[in-house]
DOSE-102052 format. One record per residue (C-alpha): z, x, y; residue number from 1. Coordinates in steps of 0.25 Angstrom, whole numbers, plus 2048, in hexadecimal, padded with zeros to 3 digits. Each point is the difference from the previous one (the first is absolute). Example, Ala and Ser with C-alpha at 12.3 -4.5 7.8 and 13.67 -1.06 7.14 Angstrom:
! DOSE-102052
- c3 | c1 | c2 | resi
- 81F | 831 | 7EE | 1
- 7FE | 806 | 80E | 2
//
This chain:
! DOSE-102052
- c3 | c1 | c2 | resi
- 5EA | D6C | 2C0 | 1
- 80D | 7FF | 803 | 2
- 80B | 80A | 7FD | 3
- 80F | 7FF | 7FE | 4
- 800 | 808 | 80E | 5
- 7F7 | 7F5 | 807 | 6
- 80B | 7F4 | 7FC | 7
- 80B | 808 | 803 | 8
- 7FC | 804 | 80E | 9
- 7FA | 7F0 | 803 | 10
- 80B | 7FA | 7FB | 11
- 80A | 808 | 808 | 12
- 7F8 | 800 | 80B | 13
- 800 | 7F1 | 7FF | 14
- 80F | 7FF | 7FE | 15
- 802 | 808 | 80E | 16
- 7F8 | 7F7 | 804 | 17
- 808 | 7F5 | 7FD | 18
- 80C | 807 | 804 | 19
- 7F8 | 801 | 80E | 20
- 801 | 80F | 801 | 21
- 7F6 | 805 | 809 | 22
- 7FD | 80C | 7F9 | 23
- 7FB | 7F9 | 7F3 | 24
- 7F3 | 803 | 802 | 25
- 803 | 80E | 7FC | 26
- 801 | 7FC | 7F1 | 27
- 7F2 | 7F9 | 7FE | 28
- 7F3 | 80B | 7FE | 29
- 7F7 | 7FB | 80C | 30
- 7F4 | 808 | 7FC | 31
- 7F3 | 7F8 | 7FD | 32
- 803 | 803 | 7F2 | 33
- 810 | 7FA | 802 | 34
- 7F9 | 7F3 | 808 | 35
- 7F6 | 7FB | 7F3 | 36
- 80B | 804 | 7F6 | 37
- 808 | 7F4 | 809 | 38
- 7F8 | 7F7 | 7FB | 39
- 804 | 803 | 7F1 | 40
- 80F | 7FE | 804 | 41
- 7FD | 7F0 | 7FB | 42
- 802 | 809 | 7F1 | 43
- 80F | 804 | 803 | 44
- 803 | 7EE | 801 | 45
- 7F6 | 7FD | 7F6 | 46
- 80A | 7FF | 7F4 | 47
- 80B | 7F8 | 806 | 48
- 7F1 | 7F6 | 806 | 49
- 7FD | 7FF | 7F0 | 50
- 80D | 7FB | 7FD | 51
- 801 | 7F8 | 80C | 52
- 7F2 | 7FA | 7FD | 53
- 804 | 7FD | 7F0 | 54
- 80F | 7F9 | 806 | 55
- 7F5 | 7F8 | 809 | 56
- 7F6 | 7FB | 7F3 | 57
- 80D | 7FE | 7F6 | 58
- 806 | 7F6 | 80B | 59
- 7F3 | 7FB | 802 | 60
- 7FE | 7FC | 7F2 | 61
- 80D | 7FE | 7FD | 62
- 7FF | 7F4 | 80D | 63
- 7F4 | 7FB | 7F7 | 64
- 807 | 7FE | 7F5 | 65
- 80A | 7F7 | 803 | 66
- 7F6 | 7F8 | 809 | 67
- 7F6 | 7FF | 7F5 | 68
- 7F9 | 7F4 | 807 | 69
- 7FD | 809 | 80B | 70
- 7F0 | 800 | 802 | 71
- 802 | 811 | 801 | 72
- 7FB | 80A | 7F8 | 73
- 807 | 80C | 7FF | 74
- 7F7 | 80C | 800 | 75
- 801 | 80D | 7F8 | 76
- 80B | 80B | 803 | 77
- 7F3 | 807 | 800 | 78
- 7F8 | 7FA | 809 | 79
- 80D | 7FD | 80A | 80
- 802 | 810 | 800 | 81
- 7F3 | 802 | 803 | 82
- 800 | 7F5 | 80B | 83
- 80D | 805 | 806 | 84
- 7FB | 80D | 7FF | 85
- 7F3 | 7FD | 808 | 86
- 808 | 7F9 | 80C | 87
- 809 | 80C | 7FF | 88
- 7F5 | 809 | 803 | 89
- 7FA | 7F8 | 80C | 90
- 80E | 7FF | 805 | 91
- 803 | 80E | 7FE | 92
- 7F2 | 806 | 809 | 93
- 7FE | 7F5 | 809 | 94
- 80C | 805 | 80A | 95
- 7FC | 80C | 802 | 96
- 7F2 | 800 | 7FF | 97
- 802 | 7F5 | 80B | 98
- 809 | 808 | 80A | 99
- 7F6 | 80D | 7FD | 100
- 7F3 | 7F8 | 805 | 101
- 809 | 7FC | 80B | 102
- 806 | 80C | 805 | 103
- 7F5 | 803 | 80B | 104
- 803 | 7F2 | 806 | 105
- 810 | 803 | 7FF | 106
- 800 | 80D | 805 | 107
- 806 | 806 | 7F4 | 108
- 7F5 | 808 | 7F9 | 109
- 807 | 80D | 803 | 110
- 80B | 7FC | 7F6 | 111
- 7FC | 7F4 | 7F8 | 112
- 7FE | 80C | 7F3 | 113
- 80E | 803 | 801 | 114
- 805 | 7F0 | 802 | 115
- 7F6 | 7FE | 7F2 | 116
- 807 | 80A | 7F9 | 117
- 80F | 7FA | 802 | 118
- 7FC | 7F3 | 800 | 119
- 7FA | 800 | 7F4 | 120
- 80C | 807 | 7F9 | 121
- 80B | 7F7 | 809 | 122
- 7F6 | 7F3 | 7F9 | 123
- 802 | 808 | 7F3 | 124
- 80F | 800 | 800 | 125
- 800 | 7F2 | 805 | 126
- 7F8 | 7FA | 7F6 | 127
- 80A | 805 | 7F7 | 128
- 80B | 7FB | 806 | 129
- 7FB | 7F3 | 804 | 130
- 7FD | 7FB | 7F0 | 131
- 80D | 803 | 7FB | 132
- 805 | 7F3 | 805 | 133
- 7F5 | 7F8 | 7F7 | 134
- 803 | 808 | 7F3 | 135
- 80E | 7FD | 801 | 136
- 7FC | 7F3 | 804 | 137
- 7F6 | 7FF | 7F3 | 138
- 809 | 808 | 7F7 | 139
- 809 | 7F7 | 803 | 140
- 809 | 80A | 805 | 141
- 801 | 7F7 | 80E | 142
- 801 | 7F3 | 802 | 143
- 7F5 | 7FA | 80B | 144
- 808 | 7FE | 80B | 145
- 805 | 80D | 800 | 146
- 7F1 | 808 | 7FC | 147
- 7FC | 7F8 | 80C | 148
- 80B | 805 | 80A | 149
- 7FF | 80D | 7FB | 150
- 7F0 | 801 | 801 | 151
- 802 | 7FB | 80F | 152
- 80A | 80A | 803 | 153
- 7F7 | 80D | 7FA | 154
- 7F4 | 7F7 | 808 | 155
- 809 | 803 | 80D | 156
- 803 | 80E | 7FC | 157
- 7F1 | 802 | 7FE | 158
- 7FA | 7FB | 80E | 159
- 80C | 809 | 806 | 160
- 7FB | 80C | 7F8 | 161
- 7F1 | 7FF | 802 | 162
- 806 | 7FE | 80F | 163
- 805 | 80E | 7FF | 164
- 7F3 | 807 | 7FB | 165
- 7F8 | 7FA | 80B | 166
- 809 | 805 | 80A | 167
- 804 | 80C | 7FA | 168
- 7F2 | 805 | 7F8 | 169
- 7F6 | 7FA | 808 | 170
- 809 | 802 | 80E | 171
- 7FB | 7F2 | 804 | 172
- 807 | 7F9 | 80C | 173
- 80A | 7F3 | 7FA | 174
- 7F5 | 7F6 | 804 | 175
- 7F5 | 806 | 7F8 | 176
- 80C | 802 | 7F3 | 177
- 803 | 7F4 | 800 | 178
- 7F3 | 7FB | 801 | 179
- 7F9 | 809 | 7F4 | 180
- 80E | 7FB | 7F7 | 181
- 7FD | 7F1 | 803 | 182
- 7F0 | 802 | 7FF | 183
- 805 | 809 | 7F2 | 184
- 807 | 7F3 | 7FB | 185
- 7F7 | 7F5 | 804 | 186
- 7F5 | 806 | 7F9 | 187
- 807 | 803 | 7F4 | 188
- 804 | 7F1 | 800 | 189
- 7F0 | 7FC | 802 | 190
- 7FE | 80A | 7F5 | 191
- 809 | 7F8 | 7F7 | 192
- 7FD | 7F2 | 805 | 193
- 7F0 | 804 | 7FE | 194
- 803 | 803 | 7F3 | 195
- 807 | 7F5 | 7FA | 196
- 7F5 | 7F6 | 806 | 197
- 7F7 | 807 | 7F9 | 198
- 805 | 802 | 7F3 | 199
//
């Protein structure tokens, strides 16, 4: 389980990250241990995701409403939750379980570990960042022009900070960090795309 230690160390490790110190590494717990507790990081977002997610359904049902000769069906909060959740799941693992079957290929196997662990806790932090935008924006706390300008800004500021932790954790030449940010983000876009085909 995580400890209050743990989230202290990965998110400032994460945040000097962001700040592009090359030291950052320092504050994450690399042992084998450090690199499956990573993976729990999703825990430290998973409050600001829920309120995110109930924002989502309300504007959803709200939209409904005042269309009610739409031919839509507004599902459950539970069972949105619980289909947000899944697609949060996939899209949480499927990075790094990805770049760690890869690593032989991309010559990086000596440090993907470490690249895991603060990419896991850098997503974390993102995550949380990133849905701040849609609450206001559902809370009605934003308008949409201005949700939207914000979300592309933090979107911005994210592929510049998983930039950093490729080049500083993982050590990787600039080709090769761009190309894990672009691959990080088109899959996450396939993930979501996948998703609402299918449900």
């Amino acid at each position: 389980m995580l400890t209050l230690a743990d989230i202290r160390g990965g998110l400032d490790g994460a945040w000097r990250l962001f700040r592009g110190d090359p030291k950052a590494m320092d504050a994450f717990d690399l042992s084998y241990d450090g690199f499956w507790k990573s993976f729990l990081a999703i825990l430290v977002a998973l409050p600001v995701f829920l309120l995110y997610v109930h924002g989502e359904w309300s504007t959803l049902s709200a939209a409904v409403e005042r269309a009610p000769d739409a031919q839509v069906e507004v599902p459950s909060f539970a069972s949105h939750l619980l289909l947000r959740l899944a697609v949060m799941a996939v899209d949480w693992l499927a990075f790094p379980l990805i770049v760690l079957a890869a690593s032989g290929p991309l010559g990086i196997s000596g440090r993907v570990v470490p690249y895991i662990i603060a990419q896991n806790w850098a997503a974390a932090a993102a995550s949380f960042a990133i849905a701040l935008p849609g609450i206001a924006f559902a809370y009605s706390l934003l308008g949409a022009g201005v949700a939207s300008l914000v979300t592309f800004v933090l979107f911005l500021l994210v592929l510049r900070f998983f930039y950093l932790v490729a080049r500083i954790a993982l050590r990787a030449p600039v080709g090769l960090s761009i190309g894990l940010v672009a691959f990080n983000a088109l899959l996450s876009l396939l993930i979501g795309e996948l998703s609402s085909r299918l449900f």
